[in-house]
N, C-alpha and C positions, 0 to 999 in steps of 0.2 A: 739797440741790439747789444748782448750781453758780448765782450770779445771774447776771441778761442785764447784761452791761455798757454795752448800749447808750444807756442813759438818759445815764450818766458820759461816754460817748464823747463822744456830740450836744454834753451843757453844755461837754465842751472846746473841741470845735471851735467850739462858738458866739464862741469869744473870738479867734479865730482868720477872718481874709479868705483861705482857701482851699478853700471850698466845701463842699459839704453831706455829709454822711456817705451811700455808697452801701455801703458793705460794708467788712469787715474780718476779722483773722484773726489768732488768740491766736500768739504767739512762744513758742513748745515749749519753745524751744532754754535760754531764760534763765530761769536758777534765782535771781536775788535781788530783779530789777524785776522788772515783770510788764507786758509792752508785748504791739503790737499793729500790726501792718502793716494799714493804712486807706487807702480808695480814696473820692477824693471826687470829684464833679459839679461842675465850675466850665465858663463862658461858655464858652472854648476847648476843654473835652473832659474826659476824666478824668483823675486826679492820684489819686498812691501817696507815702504817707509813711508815718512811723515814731513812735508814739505810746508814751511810755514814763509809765509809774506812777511813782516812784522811789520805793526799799526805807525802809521806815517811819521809819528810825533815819538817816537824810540827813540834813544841817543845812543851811541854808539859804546859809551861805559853801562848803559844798564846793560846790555848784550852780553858785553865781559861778563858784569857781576852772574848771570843769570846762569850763561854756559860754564862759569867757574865754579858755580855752586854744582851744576850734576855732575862737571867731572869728578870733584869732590865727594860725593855720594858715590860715585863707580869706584871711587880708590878705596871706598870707605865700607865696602860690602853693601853695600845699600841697593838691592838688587830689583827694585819695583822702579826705577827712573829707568825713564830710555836715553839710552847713550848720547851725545851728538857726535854724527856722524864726521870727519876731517876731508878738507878738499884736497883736491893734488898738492897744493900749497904748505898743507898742515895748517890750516885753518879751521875753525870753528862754526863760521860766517862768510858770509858771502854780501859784500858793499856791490851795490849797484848804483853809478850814478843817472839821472834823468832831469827832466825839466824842470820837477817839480822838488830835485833835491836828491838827497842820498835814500836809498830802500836797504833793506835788510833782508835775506833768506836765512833759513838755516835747515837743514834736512835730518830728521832722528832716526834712532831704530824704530819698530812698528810694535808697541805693545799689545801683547795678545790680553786675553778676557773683554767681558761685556759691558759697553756703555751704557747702563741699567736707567741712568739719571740725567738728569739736569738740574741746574742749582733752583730752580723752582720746584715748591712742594714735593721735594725725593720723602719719599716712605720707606724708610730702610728696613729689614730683614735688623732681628735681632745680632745675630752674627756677623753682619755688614755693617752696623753701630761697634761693637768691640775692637772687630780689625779696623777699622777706620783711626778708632781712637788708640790704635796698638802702633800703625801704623807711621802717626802725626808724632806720637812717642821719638818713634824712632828716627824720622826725622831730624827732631831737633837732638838729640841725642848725636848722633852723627854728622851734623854741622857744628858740633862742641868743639871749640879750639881751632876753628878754619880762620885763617887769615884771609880776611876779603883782597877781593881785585874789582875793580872797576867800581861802580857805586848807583845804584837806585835812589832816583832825584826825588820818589816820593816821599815827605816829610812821613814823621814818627806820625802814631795819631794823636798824641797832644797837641803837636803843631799843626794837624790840619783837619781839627775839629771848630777853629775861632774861624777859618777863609769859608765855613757852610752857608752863613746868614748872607755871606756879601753871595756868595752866587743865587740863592734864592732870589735875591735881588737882582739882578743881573735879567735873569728867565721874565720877572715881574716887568721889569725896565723896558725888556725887549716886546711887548705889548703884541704878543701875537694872537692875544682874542680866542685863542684855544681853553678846553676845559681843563691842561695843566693851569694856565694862568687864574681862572676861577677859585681852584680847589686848593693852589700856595695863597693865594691872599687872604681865603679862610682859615687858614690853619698856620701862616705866616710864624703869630707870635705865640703860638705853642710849642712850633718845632724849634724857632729862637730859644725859650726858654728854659727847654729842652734839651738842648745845646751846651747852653751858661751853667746849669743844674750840673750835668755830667765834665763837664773842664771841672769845675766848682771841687765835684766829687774825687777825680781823679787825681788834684793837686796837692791832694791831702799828706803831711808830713810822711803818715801810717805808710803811703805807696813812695814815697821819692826813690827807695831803694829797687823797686821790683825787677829782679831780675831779665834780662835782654837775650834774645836770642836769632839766629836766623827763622827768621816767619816766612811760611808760605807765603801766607797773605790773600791764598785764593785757596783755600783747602774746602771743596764741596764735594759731593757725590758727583757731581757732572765731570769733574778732575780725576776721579778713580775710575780703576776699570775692576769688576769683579767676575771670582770666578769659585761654583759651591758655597756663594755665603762667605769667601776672602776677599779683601784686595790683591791683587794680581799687580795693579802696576798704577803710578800717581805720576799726574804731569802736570804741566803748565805752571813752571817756576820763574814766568814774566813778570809775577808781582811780586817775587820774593825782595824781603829787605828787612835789614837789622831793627829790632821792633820786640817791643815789651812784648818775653812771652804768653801772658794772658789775654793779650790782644788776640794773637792768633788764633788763640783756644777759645775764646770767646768768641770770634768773628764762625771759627766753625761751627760752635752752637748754634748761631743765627740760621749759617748756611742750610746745617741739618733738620733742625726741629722749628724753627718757623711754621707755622698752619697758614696755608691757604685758602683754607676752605673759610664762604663767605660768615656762618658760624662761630670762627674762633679764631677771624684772621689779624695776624698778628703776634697772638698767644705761641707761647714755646711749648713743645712737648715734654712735661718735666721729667716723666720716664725716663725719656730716653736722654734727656740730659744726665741724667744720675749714671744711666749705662756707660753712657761715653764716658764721661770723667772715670769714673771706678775704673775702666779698663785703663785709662792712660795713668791712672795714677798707680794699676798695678806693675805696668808694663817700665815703671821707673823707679821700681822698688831696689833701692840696692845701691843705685848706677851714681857715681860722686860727680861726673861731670854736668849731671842738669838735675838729675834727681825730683818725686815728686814735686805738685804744688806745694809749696809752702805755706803758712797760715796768712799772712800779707798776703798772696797771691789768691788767693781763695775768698777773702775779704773783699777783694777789686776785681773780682771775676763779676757780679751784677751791674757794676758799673761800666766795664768793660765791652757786657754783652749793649748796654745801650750805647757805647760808641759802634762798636760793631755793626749794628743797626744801620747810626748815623751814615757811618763809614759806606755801606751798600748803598743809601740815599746818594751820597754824593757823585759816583757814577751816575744816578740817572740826572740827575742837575747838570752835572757839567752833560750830557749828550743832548740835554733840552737846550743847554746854550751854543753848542759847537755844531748841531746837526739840524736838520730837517727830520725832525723824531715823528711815530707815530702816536699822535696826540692819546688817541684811547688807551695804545699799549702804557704809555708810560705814567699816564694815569692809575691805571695798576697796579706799578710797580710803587710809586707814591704813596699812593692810598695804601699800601703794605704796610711799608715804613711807619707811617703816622700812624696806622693806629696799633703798631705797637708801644708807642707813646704813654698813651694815658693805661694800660695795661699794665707795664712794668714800672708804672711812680705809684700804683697803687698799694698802699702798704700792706695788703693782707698776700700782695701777689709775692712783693717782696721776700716776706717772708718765710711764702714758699718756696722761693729761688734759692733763698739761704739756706734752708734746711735740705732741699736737695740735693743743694754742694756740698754742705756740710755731713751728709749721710754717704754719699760716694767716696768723699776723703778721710772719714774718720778711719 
């Protein structure tokens, strides 16, 4: 039996001056917290917020850097993040200790518009491709010049593209006879190779300079809320961390134009590659603090997008080692991954990639 969460809820909000708990409603959508859209009873009327669990293995400095980043964005006009809300304390967060260690709450404002997506196969609206990429602009635009606090323990993706082979092995080692374990031993030393090909790529003198920025780091359609064909409002800045900004930009690529369908899956949607870029690259026309892609930058955006790729693999590796995963689903999400492999080493693809970065930036 699933327990009633509401005992946990009340003691939250008890720390909390926005009213009493009337109702609530579990969040489907997120597979690593485990939040809760909450509607409270306060003097003026009712109120809706956003109550989030955070995933057990958090530290207490990523919370910092995470919550320092939106206040950051709230000082900074940056008006599509939701606030975090302050406890009686003037806190950000809420430490709970138990048996199993320290938990984490944190409670936001309730961003309006429509959860259209998920980071699987999203089909965006032309107009919800531009603002998206107008959007991520502005973003990093507006984390220019932030002095961090606290720190995200997740390495750059230079440094945590070489630890992917040892966890494939790891899943292999752990011999559980499922059809992930079939489908990594077939495709083992492609996705290796794969691996070594793209470090290879990325270490190249041409990038050592590429400029760094605060990255999302999770920036998909499942993350936005829209509304008429805009962004309305972007969340879940639990993976953000200091990180090469073509990283970001490219891991959005992946996010957005990926194909699912069994047809062309894997394959990127070039169109709509070109849309987005064009829009971010207009939306930073001008600006001296981040300013367009650069030609270096635009260069290692193809190699980028195959770490990005990589980058999405590696959550589902580490949840085949740490969890009792569903062998089928993650099969899936695998077989995605791989075979956009041999797709993007293909040189005639290649050089479609190129040209269509290079057509949106010129």
């Amino acid at each position: 039996m699933v327990p009633d969460p509401t005992i946990e809820l009340k003691e939250i909000l008890s720390q909390y001056d926005i009213g009493k708990l009337l109702d609530y409603e579990k969040d489907v959508r997120g597979t690593v917290n485990t939040s809760y859209t909450i509607e409270t009873a306060t003097p003026s009327g009712k109120k809706r917020y956003f109550l989030r669990r955070y995933k057990g293995w958090i530290k207490e400095e990523e919370l910092i850097f995470e919550h320092s980043v939106i206040t950051h964005l709230m000082e900074n006009g940056f008006e599509l993040a939701a606030g975090v809300m302050k406890t009686k304390n003037g806190r950000t967060y809420i430490r709970r200790e138990g048996e199993g260690g320290a938990a984490f709450y944190a409670i936001f404002e309730f961003l309006r518009g429509e959860d259209k997506y998920t980071w699987i196969d999203p089909i965006c609206e032309a107009s919800e491709i531009v603002s998206s990429a107008e959007t991520l602009a502005r973003f990093h635009q507006a984390m220019a010049g932030w002095k961090a606090q606290g720190k995200r323990q997740e390495p750059r993706i230079i440094e945590l593209l070489p630890t992917l082979p040892g966890k494939i092995t790891v899943v292999l080692d752990q011999k559980k006879g499922t059809v992930i374990d079939a489908y990594l031993a077939q495709y083992h030393q492609l996705v290796c190779k794969h691996i070594e090909d793209t470090i290879a790529a990325l270490e190249q003198p041409r990038f050592a300079q590429l400029p760094q920025v605060v990255a999302h780091c999770d920036f998909h359609p499942g993350n936005l809320k829209f509304s008429q064909g805009q962004v309305v409002g972007l969340f879940d800045f639990d993976w953000s961390k200091i990180e090469t900004r073509t990283f970001d930009i490219a891991l959005a690529l992946v996010y957005f134009f990926s194909s699912w369908k069994p047809e062309t899956a894997g394959q990127l949607r070039l169109d709509g590659v070109s849309l987005f870029l064009s829009a971010y690259q207009a939306a930073l026309q001008g600006d001296r603090k981040v300013g367009p892609l650069t030609g270096a930058e635009q260069q290692s955006l193809p190699f980028m997008i195959q770490a990005g790729n990589l980058y999405v693999m590696n959550w589902a590796l580490l949840d085949c080692t740490q969890e009792d995963v569903d062998a089928e689903e993650y099969l899936g999400y695998l077989r995605h991954h791989v075979r956009m492999i041999p797709w993007i080493e293909d040189e005639a693809t290649r050089q479609q990639i190129e040209q269509a970065i290079a057509s949106a930036c010129a």
